[in-house]
Kinemage of the C-alpha trace (Angstrom):
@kinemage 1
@onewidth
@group {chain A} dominant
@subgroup {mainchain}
@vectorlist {calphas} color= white
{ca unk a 1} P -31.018 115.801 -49.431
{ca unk a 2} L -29.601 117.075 -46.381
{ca unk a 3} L -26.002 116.588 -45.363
{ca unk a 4} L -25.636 115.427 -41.856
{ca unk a 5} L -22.173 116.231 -39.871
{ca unk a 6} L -19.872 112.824 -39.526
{ca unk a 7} L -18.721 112.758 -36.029
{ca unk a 8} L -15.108 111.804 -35.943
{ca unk a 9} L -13.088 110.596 -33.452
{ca unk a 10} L -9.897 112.013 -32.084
{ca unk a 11} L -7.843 109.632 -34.048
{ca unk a 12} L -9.621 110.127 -37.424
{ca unk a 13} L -12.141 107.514 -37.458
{ca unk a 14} L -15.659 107.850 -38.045
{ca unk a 15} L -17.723 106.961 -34.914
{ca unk a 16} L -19.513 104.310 -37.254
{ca unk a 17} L -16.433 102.808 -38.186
{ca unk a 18} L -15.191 102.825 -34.702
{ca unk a 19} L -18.228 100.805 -33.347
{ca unk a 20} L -17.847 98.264 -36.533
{ca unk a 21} L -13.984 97.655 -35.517
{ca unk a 22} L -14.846 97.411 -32.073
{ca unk a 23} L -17.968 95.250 -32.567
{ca unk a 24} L -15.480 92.857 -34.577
{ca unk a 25} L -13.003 92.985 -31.610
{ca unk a 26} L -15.710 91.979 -29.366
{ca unk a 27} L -17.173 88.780 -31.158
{ca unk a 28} L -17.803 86.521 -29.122
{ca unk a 29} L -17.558 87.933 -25.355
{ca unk a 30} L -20.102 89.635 -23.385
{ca unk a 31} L -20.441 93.121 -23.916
{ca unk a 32} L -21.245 96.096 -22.067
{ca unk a 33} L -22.417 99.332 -23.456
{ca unk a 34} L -19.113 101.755 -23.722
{ca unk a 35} L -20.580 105.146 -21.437
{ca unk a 36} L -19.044 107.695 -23.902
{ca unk a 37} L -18.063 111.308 -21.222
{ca unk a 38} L -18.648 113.624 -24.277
{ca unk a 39} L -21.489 114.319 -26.719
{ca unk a 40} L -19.793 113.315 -30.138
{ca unk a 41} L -21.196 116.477 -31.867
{ca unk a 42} L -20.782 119.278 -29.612
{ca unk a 43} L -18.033 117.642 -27.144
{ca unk a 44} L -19.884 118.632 -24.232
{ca unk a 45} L -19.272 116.909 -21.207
{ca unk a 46} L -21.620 114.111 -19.703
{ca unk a 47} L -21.598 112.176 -16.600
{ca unk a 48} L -23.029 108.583 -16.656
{ca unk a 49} L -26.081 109.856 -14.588
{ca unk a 50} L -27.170 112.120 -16.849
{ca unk a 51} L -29.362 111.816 -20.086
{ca unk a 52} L -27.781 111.100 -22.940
{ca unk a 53} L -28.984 109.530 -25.997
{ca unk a 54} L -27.066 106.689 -28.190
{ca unk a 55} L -27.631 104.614 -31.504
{ca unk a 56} L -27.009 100.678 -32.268
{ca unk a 57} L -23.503 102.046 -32.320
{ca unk a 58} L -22.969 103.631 -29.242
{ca unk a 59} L -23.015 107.121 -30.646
{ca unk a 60} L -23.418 109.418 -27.819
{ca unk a 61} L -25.329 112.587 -28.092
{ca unk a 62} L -26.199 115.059 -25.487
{ca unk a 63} L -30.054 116.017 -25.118
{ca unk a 64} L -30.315 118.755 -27.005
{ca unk a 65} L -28.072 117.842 -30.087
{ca unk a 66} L -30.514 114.598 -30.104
{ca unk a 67} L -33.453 116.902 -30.682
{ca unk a 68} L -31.914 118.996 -33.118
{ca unk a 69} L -30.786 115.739 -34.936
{ca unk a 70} L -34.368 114.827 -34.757
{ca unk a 71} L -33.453 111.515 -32.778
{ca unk a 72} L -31.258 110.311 -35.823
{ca unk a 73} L -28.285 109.340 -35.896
{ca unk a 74} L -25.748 111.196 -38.406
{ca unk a 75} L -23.507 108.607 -38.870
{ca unk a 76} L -26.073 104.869 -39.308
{ca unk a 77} L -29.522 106.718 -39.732
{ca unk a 78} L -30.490 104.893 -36.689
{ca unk a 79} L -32.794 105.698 -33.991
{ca unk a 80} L -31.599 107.584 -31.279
{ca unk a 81} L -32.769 106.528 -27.447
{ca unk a 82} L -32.082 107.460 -24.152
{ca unk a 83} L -28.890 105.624 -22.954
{ca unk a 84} L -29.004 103.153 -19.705
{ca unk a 85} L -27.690 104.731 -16.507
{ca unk a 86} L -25.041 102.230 -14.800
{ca unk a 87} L -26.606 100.929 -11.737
{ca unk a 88} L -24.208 103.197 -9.986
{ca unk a 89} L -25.576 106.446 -11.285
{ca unk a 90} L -29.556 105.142 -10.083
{ca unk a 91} L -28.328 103.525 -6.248
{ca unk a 92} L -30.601 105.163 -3.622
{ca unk a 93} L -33.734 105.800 -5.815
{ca unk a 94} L -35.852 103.023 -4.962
{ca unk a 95} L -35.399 100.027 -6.764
């Protein structure tokens, strides 16, 4: 079995148990997606526009760490997918 990385946060936590506190915070309002500025394995920079690629957790991962993870998640195991750009990020491309 191959170990994956855990990406940790800058205060210690685990990006999994992050999104579980959060989520838990959370219960009961609406929520919107949290647009994460740095890939959580290589810390590279990313602007909402650009393509980025998240789990049910919000994990954030730029493009190319998501295909050397092999669009999975180290943390859940999940699925990675291409994240939502804020409407912002798409105004003036013909909606």
């Amino acid at each position: 079995m191959i170990e994956l990385p855990v990406c940790m946060l800058a205060d210690g936590r685990g990006a999994t148990e992050y999104a579980v506190e959060n989520r838990r915070a959370m219960k009961g309002r609406n929520m919107a997606l949290e647009i994460r500025n740095k890939c959580e394995r290589c810390e590279k920079p990313l602007v909402a526009s650009e393509e980025a690629y998240i789990c049910s957790y919000e994990c954030t991962f730029c493009s190319q760490c998501m295909r050397e993870l092999q669009a999975i998640c180290p943390n859940c195991g999940g699925e990675l997918v291409r994240r939502p750009r804020p409407a912002s990020a798409i105004s003036g491309q013909g909606r």
